[in-house]
One Martini backbone bead per residue (centre of mass of N, CA, C, O) as a GRO file, in nm:
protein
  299
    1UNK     BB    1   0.101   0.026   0.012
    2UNK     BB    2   0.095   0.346  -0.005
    3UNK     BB    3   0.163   0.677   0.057
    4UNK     BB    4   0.052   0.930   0.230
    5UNK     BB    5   0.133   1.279   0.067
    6UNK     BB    6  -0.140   1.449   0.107
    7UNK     BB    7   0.001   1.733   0.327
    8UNK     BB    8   0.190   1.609   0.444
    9UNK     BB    9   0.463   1.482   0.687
   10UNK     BB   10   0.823   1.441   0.700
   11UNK     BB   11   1.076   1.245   0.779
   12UNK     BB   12   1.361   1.191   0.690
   13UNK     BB   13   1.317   0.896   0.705
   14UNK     BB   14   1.049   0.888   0.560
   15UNK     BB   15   1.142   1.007   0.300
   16UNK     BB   16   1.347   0.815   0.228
   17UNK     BB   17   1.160   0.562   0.226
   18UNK     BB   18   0.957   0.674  -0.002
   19UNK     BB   19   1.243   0.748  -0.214
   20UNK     BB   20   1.508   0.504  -0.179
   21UNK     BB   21   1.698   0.686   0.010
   22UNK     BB   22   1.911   0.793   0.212
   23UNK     BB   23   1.993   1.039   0.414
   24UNK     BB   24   2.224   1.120   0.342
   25UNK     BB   25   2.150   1.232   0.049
   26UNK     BB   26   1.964   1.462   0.185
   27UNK     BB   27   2.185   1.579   0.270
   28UNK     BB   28   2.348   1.650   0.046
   29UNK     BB   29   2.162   1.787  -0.099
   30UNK     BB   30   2.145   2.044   0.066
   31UNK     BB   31   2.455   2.093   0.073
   32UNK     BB   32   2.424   2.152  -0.228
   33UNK     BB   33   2.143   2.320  -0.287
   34UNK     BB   34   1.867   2.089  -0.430
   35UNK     BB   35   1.732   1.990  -0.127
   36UNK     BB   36   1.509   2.126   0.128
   37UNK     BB   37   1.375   2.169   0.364
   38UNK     BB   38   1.048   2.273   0.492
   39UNK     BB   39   1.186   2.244   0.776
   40UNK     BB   40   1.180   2.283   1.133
   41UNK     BB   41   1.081   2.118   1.423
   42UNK     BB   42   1.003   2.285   1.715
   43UNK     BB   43   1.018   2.006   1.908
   44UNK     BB   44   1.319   1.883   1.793
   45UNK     BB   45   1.471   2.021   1.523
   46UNK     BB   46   1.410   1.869   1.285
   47UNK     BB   47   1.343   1.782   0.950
   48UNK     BB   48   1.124   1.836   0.709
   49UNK     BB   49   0.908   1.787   0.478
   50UNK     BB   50   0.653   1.782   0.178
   51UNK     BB   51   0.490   1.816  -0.130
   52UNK     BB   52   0.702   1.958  -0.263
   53UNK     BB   53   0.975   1.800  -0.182
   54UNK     BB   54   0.806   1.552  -0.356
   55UNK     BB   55   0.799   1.680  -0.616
   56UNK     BB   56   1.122   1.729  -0.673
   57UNK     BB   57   1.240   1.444  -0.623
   58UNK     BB   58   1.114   1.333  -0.862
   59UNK     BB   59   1.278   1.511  -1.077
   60UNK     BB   60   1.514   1.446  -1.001
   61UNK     BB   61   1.496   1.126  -1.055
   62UNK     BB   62   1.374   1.180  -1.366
   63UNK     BB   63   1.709   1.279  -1.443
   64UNK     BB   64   1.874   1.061  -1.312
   65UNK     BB   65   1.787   0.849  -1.535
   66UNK     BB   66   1.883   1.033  -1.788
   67UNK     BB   67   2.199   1.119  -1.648
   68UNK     BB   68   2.236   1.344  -1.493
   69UNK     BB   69   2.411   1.568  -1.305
   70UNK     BB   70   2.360   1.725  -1.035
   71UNK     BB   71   2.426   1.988  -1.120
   72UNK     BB   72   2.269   2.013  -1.370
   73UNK     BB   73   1.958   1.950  -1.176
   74UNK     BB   74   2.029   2.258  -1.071
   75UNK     BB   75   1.969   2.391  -1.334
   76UNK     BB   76   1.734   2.311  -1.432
   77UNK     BB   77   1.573   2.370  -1.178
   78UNK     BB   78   1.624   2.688  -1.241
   79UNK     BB   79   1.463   2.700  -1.515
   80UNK     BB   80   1.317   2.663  -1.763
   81UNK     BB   81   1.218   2.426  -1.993
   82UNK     BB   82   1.276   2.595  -2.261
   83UNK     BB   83   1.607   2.618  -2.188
   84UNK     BB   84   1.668   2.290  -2.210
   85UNK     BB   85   1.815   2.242  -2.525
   86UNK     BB   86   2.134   2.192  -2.481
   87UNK     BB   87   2.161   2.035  -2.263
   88UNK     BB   88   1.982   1.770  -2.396
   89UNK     BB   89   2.183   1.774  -2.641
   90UNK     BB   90   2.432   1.690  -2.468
   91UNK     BB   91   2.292   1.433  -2.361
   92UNK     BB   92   2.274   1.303  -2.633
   93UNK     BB   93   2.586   1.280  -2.742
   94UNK     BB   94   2.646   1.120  -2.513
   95UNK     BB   95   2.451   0.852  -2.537
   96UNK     BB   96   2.568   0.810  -2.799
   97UNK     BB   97   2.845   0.699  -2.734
   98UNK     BB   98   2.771   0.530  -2.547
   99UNK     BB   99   2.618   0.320  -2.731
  100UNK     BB  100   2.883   0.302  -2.932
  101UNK     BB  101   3.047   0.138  -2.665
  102UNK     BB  102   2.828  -0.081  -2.616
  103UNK     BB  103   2.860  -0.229  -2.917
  104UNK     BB  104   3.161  -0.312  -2.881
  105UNK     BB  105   3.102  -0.462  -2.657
  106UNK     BB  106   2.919  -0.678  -2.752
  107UNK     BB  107   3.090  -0.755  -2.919
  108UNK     BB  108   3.303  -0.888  -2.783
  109UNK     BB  109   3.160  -1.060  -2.638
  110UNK     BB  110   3.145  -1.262  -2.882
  111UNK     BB  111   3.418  -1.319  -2.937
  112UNK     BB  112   3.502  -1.418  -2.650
  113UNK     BB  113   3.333  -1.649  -2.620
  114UNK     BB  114   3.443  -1.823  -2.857
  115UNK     BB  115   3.692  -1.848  -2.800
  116UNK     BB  116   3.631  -2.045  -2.574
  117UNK     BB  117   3.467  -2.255  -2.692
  118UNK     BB  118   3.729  -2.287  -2.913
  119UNK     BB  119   4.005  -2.280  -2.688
  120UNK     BB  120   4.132  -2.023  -2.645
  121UNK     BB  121   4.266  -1.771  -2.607
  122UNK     BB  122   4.060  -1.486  -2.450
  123UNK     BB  123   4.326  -1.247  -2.460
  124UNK     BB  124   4.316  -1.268  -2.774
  125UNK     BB  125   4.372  -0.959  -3.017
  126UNK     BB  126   4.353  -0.951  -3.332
  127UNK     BB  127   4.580  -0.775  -3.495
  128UNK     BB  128   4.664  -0.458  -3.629
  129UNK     BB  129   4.749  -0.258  -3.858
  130UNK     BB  130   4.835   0.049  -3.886
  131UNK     BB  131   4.608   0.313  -4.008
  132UNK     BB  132   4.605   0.601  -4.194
  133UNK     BB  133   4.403   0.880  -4.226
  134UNK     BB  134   4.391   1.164  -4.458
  135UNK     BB  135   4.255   1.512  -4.402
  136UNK     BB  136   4.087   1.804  -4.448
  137UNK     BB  137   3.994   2.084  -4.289
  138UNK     BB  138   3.710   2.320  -4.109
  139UNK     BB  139   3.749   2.542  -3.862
  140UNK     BB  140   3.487   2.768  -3.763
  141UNK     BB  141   3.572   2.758  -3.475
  142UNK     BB  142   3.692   2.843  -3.189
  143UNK     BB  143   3.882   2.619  -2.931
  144UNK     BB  144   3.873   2.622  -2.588
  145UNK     BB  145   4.131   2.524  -2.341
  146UNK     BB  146   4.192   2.399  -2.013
  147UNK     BB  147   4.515   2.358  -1.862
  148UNK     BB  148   4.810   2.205  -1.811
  149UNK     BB  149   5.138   2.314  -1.874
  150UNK     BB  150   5.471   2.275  -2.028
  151UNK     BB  151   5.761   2.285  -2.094
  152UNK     BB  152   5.997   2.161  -2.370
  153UNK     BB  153   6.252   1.956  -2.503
  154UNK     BB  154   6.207   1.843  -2.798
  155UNK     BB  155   6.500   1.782  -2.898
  156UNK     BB  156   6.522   1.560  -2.602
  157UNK     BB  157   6.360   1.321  -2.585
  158UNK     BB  158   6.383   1.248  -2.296
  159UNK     BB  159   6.297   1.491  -2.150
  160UNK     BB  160   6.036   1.505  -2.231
  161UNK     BB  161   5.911   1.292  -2.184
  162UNK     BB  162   5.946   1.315  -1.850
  163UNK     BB  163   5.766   1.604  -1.850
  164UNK     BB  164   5.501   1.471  -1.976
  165UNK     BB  165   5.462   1.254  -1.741
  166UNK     BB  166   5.434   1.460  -1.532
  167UNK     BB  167   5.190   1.602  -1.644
  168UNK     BB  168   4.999   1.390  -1.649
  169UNK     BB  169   5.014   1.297  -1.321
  170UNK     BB  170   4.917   1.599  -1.247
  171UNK     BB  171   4.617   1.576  -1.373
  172UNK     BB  172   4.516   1.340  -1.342
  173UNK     BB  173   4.655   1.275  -1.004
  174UNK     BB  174   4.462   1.508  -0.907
  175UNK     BB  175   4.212   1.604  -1.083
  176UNK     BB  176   4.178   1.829  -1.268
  177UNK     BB  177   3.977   1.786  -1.447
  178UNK     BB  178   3.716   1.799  -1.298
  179UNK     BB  179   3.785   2.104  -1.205
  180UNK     BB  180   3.687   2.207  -1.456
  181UNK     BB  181   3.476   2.452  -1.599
  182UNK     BB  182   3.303   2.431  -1.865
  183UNK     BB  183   3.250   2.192  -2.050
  184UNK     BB  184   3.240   2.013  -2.292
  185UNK     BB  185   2.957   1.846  -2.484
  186UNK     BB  186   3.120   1.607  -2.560
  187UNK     BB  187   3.416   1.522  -2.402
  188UNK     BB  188   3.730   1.658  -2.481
  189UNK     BB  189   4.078   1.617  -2.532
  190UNK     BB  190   4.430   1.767  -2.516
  191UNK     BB  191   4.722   1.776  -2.678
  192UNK     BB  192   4.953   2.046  -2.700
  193UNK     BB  193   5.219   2.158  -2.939
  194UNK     BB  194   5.322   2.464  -2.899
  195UNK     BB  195   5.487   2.722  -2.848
  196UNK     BB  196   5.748   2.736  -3.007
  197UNK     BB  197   6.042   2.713  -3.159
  198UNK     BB  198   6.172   2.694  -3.459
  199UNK     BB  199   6.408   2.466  -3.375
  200UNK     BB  200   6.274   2.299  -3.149
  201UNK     BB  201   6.397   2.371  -2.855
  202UNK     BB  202   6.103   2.487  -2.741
  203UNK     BB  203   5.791   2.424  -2.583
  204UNK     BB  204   5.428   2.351  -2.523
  205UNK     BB  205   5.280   2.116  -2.325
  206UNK     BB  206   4.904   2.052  -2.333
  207UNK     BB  207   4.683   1.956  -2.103
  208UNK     BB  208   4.302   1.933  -2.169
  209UNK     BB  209   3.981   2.083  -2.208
  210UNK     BB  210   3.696   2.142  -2.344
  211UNK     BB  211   3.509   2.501  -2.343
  212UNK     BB  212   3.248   2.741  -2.353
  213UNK     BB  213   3.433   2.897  -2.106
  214UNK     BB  214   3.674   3.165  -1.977
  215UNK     BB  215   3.605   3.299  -1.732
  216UNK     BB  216   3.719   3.024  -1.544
  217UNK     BB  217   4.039   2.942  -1.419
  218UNK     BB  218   4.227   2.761  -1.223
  219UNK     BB  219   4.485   2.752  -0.995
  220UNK     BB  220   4.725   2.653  -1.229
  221UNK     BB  221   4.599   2.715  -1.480
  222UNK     BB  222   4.534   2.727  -1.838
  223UNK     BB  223   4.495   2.864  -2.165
  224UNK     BB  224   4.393   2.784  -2.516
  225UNK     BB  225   4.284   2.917  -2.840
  226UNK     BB  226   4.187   2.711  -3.127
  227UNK     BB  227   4.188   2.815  -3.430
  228UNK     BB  228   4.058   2.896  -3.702
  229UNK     BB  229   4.054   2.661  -3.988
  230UNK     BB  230   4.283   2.528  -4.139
  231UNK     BB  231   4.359   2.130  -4.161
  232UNK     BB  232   4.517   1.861  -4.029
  233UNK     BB  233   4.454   1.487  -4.044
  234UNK     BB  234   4.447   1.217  -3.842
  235UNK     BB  235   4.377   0.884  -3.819
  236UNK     BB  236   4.408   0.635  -3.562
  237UNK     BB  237   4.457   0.306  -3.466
  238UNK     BB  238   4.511   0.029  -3.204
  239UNK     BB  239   4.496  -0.229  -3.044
  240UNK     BB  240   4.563  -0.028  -2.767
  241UNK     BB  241   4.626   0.247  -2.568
  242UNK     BB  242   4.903   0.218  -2.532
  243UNK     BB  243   4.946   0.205  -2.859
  244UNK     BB  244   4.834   0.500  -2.914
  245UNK     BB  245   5.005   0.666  -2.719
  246UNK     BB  246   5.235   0.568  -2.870
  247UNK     BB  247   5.337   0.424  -3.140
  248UNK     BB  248   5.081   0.548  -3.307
  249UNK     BB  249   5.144   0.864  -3.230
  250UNK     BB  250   5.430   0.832  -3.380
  251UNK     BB  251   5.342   0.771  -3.659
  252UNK     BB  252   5.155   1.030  -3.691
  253UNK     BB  253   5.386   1.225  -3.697
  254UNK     BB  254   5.585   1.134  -3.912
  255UNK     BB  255   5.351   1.134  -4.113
  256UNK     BB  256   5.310   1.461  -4.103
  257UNK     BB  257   5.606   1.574  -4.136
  258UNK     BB  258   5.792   1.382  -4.322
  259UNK     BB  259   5.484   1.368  -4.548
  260UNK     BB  260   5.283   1.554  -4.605
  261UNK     BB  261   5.388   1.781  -4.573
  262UNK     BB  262   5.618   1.799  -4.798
  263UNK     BB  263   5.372   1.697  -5.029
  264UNK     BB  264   5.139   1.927  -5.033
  265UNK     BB  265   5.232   2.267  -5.064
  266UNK     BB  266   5.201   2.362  -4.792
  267UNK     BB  267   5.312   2.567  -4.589
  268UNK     BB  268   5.532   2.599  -4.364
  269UNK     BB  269   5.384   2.559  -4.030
  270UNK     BB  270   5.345   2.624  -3.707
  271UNK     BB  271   5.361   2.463  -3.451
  272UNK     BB  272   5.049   2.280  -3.450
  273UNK     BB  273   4.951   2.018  -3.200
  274UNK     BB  274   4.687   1.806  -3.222
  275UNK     BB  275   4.564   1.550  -2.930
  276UNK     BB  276   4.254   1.377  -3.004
  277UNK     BB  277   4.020   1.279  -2.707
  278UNK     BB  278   3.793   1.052  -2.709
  279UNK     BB  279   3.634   0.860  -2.511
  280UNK     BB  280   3.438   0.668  -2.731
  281UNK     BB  281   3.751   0.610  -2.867
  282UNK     BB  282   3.940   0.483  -2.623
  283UNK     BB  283   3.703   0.296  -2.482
  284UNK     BB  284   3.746   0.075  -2.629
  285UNK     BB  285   3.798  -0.232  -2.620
  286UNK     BB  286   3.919  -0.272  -2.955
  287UNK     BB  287   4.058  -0.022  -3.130
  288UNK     BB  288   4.134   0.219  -3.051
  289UNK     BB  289   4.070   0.616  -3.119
  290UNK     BB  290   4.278   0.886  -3.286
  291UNK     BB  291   4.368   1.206  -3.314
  292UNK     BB  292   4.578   1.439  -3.539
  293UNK     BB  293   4.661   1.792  -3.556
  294UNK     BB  294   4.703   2.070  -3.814
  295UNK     BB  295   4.783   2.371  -3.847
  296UNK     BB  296   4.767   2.586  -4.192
  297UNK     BB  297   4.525   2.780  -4.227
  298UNK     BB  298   4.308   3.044  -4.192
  299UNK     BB  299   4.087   3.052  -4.458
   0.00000   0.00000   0.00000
């Protein structure tokens, strides 16, 4: 039988229990401003609930459903409904993106049974030879993207990787990518080697996310602007992601820089390479995939 809730007041155990949620969460709830409670019994000083509060928690949890994150469904519910074509839109190219990830899961997932009933290793992965696909487009607005930098010594091999893998464990090992704000929606994440000097004897590697806004800038972080116009693009995958992120991506550099750009016609532009991470692509279960882009020219 249903808890009759019109007029009702609710205590927050009572509340909890109603919506299938523990204390803790509705606790939480008001410390973010989501949910506040109804009021405070002035007989023991406890919060309650009303009718209010429990539809309000309706829209929460139907909003959870659709997979927003909590920030998302305070902004929501904070807007009319008229304005909330963008957020829906983004969460829309999220869920396709996951859609095309749970298929590839789905599909691995029947050729792993297979080699098991076929008596094979499980763990036996195809091998494919990495195939670089070529082609140019054009970036027709500029993409903000805020992230940390340093300098690398792009000459001295040793020296680079050493600062670059520094640099990776800083932004990573800390979190810093979740604590940017206004990230673009679905997510992508670049590292960048940009302000190089002539003879690439140092230039800036940044690792960062694509953002809608640069108002805010966490401290320790900067912005960098990657301009619209024409690039060249690589796409190519690698049997997993340490090899695509290793060995694959120095191959799409070589193929990029001492074949395709010399035999282009393009004039040899100023350094700016682009390695462009979307997760839909990288957590494939087999044959993750990802581009690599140089600025070619404002036309």
């Amino acid at each position: 039988m249903g808890t009759e809730v019109n007029e009702m007041r609710y205590s927050i155990g009572q509340f909890a229990g109603l919506h299938h949620v523990s204390k803790k969460t509705l606790r939480y709830y008001k410390d973010i401003g989501l949910l506040e409670p109804a009021g405070l019994d002035p007989a023991n000083g406890y919060a309650f609930y009303e009718e209010e509060q429990h539809l309000r928690m309706q829209h929460i949890q139907y909003l959870r459903r659709l997979r927003f994150s909590l920030e998302q469904i305070g902004l929501l519910l904070c807007t009319q409904p008229g304005e909330w074509a963008d957020m829906i839109k983004g969460q829309l190219a999220i869920m396709r993106s996951e859609a095309r990830l749970l298929a590839g899961i789905e599909h691995e997932l029947h050729s792993l049974q297979g080699r098991i009933d076929e008596g094979q290793e499980p763990f036996r992965i195809p091998a494919a030879a990495t195939e670089y696909q070529v082609d140019t487009f054009r970036l027709f607005a500029p993409v903000s993207i805020i992230g940390r930098g340093e300098r690398v010594p792009y000459n001295r091999r040793v020296d680079k990787e050493a600062r670059i893998n520094h640099l990776i464990s800083q932004f990573f090992g800390n979190d810093e990518a979740s604590a940017i704000p206004n990230q673009a929606i679905p997510p992508v994440s670049f590292g960048l080697v940009c302000e190089c000097e002539e003879d690439m004897s140092e230039g800036t590697y940044l690792l960062g996310v694509q953002v809608v806004s640069l108002d805010t800038v966490p401290e320790g972080l900067r912005s960098f602007i990657l301009p619209a116009g024409r690039y060249v693009r690589v796409a190519f995958q690698a049997v997993d992601r340490e090899d695509l992120t290793n060995r694959a991506l120095e191959g799409a550099y070589t193929l990029l820089y001492n074949e395709w750009l010399p035999q282009s016609g393009y004039p040899r532009p100023p350094m700016l390479a682009v390695e462009v991470y979307r997760e839909h692509h990288m957590e494939a279960p087999v044959h993750p995939g990802m581009e690599l882009w140089q600025f070619l020219s404002d036309e």
